[in-house]
Structures are given as C-alpha cells and as structure tokens.
MIZA-533752 format. One record per atom (N, C-alpha, C, O): residue in one letter; x, y, z. Coordinates in steps of 0.001 Angstrom, whole numbers, padded with zeros to 6 digits, always signed. Each point is the difference from the previous one (the first is absolute). Layout:
N
AXYZ...
END
This chain:
183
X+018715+021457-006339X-000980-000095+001055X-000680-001352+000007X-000191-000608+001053X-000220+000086-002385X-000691-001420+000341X+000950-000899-000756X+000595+000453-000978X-000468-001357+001264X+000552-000999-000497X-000209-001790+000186X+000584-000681+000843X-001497+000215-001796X-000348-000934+000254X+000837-001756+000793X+001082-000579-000088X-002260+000389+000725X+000689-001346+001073X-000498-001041-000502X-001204-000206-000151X+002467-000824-000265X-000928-001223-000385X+000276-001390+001037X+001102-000173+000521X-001939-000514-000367X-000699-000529-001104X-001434+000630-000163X-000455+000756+000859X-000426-001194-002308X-001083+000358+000035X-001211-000967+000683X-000318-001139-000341X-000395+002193+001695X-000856-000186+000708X-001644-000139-000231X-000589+000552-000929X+000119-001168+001674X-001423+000149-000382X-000652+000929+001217X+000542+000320+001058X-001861+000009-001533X-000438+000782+001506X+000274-000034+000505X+000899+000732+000413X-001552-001926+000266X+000340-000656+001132X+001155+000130+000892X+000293+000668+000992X+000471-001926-002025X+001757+000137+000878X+000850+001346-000243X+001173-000030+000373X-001795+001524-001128X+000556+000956+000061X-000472+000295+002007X+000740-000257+000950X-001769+000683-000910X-000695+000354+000952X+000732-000723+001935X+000297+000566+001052X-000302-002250-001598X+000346-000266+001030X+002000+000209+000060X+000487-000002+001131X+000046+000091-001796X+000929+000271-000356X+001175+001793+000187X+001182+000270+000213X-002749+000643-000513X+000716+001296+000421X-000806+000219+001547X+000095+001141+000453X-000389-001522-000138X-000401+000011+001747X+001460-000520+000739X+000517+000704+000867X-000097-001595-001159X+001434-000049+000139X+001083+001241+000022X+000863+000302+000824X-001276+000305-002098X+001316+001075-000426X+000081+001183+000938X-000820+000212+000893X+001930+000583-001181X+000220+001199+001310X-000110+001160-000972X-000288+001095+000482X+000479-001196-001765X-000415+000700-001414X-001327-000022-000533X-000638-001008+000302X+000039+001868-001028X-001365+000102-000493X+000174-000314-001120X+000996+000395-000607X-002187-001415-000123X+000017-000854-001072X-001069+000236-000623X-001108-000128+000520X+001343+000585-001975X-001444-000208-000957X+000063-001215-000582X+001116-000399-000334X-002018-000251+000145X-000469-001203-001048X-000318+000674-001560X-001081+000491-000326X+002043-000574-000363X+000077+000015-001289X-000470-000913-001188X+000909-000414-000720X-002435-000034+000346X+000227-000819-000709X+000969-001737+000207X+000551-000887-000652X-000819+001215+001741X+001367-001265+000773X+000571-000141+000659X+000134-000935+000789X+000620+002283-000999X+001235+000395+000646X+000501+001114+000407X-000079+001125-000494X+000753-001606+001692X-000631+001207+001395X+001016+001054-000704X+000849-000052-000890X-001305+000887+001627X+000918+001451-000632X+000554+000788+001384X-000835+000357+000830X+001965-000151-000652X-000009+000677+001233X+000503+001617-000112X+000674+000431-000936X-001133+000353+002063X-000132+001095+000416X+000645+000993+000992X-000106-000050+001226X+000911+001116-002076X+000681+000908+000741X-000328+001002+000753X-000943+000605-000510X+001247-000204+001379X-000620+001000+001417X-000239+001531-001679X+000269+000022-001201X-000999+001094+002374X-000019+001258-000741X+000317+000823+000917X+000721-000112+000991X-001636+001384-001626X+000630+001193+000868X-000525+000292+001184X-000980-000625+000405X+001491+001505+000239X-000701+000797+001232X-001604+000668-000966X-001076-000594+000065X+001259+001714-000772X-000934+000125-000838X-001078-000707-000408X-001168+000287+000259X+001526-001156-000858X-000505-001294-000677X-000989-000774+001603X-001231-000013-000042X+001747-000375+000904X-000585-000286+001152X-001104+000920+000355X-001090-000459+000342X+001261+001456-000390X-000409+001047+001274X-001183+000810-001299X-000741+000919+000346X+000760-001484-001883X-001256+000427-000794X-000838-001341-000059X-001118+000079-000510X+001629-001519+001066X-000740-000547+000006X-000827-000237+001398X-001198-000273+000076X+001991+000417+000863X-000827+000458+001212X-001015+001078+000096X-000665+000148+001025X+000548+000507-001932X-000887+001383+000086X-000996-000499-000803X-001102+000477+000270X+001120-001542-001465X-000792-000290-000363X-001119-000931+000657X-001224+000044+000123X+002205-000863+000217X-001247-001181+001048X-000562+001249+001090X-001199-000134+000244X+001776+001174+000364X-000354+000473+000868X-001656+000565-000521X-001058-000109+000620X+001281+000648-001798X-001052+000798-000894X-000958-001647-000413X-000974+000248-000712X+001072-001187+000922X-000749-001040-000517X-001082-000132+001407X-001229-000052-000047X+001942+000025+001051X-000495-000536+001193X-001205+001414+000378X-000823+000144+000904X+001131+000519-001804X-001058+001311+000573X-001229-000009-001050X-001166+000140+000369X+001527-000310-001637X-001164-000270-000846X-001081-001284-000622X-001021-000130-000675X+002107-000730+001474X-000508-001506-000088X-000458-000690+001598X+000794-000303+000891X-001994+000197-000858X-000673-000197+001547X-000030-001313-000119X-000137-000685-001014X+000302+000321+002324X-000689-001592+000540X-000881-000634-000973X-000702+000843-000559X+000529-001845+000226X+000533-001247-000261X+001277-000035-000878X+000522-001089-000238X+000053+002357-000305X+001273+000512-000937X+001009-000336+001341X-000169+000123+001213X+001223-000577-001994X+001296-000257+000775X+001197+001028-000986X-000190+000227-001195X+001043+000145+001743X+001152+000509-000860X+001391-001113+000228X+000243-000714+000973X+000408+000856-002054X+001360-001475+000638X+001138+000894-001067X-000334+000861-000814X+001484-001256+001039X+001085+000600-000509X+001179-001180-000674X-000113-001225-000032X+000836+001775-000290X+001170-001292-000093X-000012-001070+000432X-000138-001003-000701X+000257+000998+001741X-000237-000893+000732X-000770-001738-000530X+000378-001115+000357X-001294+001407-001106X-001166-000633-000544X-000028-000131-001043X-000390+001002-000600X+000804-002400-000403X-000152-000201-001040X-001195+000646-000814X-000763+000761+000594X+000577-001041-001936X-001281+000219-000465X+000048-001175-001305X+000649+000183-001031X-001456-001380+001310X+000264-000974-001015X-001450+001012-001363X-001210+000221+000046X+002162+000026-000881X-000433+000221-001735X-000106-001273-001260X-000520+000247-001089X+000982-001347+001365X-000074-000792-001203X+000121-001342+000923X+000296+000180+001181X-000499-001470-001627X+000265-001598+000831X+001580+000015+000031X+000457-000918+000681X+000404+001677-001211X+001265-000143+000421X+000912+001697-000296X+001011+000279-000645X-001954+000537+001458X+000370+001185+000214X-000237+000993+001025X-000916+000815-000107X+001811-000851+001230X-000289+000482+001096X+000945+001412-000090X+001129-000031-000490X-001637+001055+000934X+000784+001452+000180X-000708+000991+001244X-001138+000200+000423X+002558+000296-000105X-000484+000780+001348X-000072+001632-000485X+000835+000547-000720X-001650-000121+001108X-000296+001663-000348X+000396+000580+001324X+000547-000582+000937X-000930+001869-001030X+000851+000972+000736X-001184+000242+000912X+000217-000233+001190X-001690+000747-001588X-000806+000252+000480X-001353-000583-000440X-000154+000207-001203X-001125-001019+001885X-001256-000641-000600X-000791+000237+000920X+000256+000401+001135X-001573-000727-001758X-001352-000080+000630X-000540-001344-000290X-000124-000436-001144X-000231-000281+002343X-000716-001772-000703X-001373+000755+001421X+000264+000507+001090X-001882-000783-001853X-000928-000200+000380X-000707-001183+000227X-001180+000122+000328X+001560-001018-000412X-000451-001418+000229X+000612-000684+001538X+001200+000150+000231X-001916-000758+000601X+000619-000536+001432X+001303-000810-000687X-000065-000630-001055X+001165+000777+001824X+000885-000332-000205X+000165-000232+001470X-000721+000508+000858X+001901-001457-000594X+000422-000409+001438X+001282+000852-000007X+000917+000287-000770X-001389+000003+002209X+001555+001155+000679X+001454-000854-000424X+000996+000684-000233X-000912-002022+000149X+001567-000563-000402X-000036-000223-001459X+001055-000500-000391X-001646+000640-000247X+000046-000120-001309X+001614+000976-000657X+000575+000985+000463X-000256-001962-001873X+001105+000841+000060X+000020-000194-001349X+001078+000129-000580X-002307-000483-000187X-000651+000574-001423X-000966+000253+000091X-000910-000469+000683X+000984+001583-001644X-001758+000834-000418X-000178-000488-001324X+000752+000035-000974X-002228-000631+001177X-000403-000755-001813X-000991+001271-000635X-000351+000045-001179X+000044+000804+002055X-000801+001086-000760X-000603+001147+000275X-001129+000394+000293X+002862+000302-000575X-000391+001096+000666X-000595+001310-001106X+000310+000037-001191X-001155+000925+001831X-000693+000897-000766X+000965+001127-000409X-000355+000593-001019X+001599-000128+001639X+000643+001058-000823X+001542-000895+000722X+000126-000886+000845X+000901+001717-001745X+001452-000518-000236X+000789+001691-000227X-000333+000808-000866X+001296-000636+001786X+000471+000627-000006X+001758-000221+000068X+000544-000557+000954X+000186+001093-002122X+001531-000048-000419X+000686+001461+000444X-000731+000955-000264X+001409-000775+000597X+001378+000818+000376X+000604-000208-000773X+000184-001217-000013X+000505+001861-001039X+001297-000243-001117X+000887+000760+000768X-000147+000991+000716X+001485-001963-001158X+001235+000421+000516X+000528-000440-002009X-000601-000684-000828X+001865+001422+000728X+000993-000354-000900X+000072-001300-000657X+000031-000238-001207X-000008-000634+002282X+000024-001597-000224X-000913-000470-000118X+000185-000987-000710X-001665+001116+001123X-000980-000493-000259X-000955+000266-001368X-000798-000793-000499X+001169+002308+000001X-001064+000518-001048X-000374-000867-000966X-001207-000200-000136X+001827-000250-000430X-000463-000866-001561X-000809-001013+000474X-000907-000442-000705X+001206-000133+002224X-000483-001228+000538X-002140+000391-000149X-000957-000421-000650X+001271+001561+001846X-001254+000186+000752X-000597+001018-001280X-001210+000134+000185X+001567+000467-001161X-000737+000559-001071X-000560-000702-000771X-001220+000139-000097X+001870-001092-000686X-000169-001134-000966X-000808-001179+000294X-001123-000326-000385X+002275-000440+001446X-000281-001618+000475X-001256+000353+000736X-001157+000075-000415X+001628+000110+001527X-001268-000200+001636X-000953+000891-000780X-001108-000536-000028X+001125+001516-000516X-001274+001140-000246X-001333-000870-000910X-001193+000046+000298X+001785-000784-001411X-000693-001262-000913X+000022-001394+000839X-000639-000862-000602X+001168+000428+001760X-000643-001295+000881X-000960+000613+000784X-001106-000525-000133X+001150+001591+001017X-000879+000948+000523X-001084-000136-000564X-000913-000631+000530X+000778+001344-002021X-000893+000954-000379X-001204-001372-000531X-001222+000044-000141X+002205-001178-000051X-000894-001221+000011X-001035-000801+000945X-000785-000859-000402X+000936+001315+001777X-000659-000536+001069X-001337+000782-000343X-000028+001177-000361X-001014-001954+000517X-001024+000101-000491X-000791+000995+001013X-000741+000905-000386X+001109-001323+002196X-000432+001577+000458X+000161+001181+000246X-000720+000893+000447X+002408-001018-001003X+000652+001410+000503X-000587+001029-000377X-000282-000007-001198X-000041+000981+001820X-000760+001288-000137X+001517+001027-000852X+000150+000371-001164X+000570-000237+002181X+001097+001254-001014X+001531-000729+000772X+000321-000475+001089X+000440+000805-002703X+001185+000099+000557X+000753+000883+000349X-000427+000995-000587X+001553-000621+001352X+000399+001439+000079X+001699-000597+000610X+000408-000704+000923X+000220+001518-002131X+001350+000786-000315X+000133+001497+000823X-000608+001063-000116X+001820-001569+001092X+000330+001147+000412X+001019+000131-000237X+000775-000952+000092X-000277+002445-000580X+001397+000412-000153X+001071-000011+001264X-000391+000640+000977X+001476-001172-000876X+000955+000354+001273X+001041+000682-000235X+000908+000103+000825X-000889+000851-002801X+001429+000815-000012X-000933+001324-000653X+000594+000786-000738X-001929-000590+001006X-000703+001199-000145X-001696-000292+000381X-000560-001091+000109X+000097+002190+000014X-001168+000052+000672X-001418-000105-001034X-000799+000876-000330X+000870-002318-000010X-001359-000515-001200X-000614-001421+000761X+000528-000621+000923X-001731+000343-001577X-000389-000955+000345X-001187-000160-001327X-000928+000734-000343X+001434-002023-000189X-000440-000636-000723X-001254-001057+000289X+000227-001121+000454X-001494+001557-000741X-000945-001360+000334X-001278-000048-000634X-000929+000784-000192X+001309-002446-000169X-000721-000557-000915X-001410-000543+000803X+000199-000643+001030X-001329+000827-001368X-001038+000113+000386X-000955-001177-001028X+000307-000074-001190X-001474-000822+001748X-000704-000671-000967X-001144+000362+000059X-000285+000325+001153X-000635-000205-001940X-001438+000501-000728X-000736-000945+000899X+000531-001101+000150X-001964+001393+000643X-000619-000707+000084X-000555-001421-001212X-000519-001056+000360X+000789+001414-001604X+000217-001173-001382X+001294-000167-000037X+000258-000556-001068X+000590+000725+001608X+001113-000748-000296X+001265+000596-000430X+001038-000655-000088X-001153+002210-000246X+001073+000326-000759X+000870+000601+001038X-000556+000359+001039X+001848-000192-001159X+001098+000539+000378X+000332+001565-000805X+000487+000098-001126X-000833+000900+001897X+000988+001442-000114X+001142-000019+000651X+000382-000885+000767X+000156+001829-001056X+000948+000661+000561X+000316+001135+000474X+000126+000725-000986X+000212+000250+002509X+000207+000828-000188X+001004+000389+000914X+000162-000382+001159X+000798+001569-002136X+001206+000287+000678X-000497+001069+000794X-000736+000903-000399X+001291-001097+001829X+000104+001514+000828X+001241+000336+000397X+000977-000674+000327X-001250+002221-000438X+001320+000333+000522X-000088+001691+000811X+000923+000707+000403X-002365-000479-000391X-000285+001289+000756X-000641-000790+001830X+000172-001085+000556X-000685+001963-000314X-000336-000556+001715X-000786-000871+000096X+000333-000923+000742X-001876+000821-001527X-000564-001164+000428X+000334-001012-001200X+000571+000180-001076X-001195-001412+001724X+000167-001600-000531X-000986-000668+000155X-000495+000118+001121X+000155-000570-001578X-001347-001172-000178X+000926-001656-000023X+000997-000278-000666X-001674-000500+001533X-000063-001670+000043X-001412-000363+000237X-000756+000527+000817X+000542-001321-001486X-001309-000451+000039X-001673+000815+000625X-000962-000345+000687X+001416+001560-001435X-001118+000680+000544X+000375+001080+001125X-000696+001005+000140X+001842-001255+000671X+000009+000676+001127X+001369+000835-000423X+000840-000484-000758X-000720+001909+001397X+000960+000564-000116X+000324+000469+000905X-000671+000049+001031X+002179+000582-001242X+001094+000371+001089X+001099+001003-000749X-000129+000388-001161X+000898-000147+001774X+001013+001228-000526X+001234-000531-000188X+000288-001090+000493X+000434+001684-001105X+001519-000386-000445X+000668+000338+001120X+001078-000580+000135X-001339+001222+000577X+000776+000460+001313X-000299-001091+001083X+000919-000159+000803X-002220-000760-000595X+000206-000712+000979X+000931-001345-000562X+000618-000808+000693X-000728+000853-002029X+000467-001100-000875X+001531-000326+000267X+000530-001102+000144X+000070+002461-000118X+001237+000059-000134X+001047+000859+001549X+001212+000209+000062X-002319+000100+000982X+000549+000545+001751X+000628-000621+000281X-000324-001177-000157X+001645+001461+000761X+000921-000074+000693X+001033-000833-000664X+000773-000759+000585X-000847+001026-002186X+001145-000537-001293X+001001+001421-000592X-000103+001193+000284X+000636-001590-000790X+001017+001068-000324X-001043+000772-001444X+000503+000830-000758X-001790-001251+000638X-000942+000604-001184X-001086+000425+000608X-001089+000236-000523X+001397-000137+001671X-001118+000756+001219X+000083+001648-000452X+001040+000640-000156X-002498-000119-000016X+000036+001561-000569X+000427+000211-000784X-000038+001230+000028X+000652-001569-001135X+000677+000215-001364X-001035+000966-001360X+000484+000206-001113
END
C-alpha cells in the first residue's frame, strides 16, 4: 500500500509538488508516501463519521475528510479519514495545522500504520482533543481522549454508544448503510 517516492522533499517542495499529482501523497519525514484507494465500507464509515462531526461540532467547527492534509511534524503531512479543525481556516486551504479531533478508518493495509505511527504524531499535537480508531472488519471504535492536564485514555467501544470528545453517538449511526449496519 505505501511505498516510498524519492527524492527526499522538504515541506515545502513536498506540498507544491503533490498538488501536481493525480495520487494522494503523505510527507514522511521527507518522503512522500503514496496511497491506495479502500473499500466501499471503509468509505461509507468514513462518511458517516464526518456526517456525525458536522452534527456535534457547530459553527465556527468545520469538518474536512481526505481530502485535506493534516500537517503533524515540519516534515510530516498525513491525510485522515475523518477531522474537526476549530480555528478560521480558508475554504481553499488544503492543510489543517490544528485540528481538535482526528479520525482513522482501518483497513488491513493501514492498521500498524494508523495504530502505532499516526496515533503517536497525532497524539503529539498539542490541541488535539481525541483520537478515534474505527474498525472497518468489525463493529469497535477505539478513542483516545486527552485530560483537561494533559493525559491521554483510552477507550474501546464496541456496544451502541461512543464518546469523542465529550459528545456521543451510536454504533449504528457509526456504521449505516455498511455491511456492519445492525450487527
């Protein structure tokens, strides 16, 4: 699924560089990493999620998807599945420097990535409120949450409701009109 492109890039000329591409590109430490399509599933739980963002996160909150980088480090850019950025941002913008929650879809190919890697560049941004792991080959959702002091929990769900940053929702809107719909 990823396989690194060289040469090694800087921000910058990553940025002006994958605006060019017809492929989606992470900035790795350098070097861009590129990115394989997913599932119907996989789509259609991350659409339900932004959908569920846009209802609990009001104006001046924006929701953005793939679509939208999320720069994590001076030479680490990665796109998530589903986010919340509260800060004015401009409608063409096509990085978020800080957004308040981060939301992953695991597929097969991605797990070690978005458990391990992105979950510890994530969990480093100093405003992210929670991260959240969603399952796309069973019905859990993983999310990491920070302490008004600072600390990071964790909690797995896997019955109907779910908590992100305070606000909750059900495993059923999480997962409607996926093959883990009503399960």
């Amino acid at each position: 699924m990823r396989e690194p492109f060289t040469p090694q890039m800087t921000a910058e000329e990553f940025l002006r560089w994958a605006e060019r591409q017809e492929d989606k590109f992470e900035l790795h430490h350098g070097f861009a990493i590129a990115f394989a399509g997913g599932t119907l599933d996989h789509d259609g739980i991350s659409y339900n999620l932004r959908r569920i963002f846009d209802r609990l996160y009001r104006s001046p909150c924006k929701t953005f998807g793939s679509d939208v980088r999320v720069r994590v480090a001076e030479a680490v850019y990665y796109y998530c599945d589903a986010g919340v950025v509260c800060e004015p941002v401009e409608g063409g913008a096509s990085v978020i420097e800080r957004p308040r929650v981060v939301a992953e879809v695991l597929s097969r190919a991605t797990r070690a990535y978005d458990l391990v890697e992105k979950r510890a560049a994530y969990r480093a941004l100093p405003q992210l409120e929670a991260y959240a792991i969603v399952h796309s080959a069973m019905r859990r959702a993983e999310v990491d949450s920070r302490s008004p002091a600072g600390a990071w929990k964790t909690v797995t769900y896997d019955d109907d409701e779910t908590f992100i940053a305070g606000f909750s929702f059900t495993l059923d809107k999480l997962y409607a009109r996926t093959s883990l719909a009503n399960q």
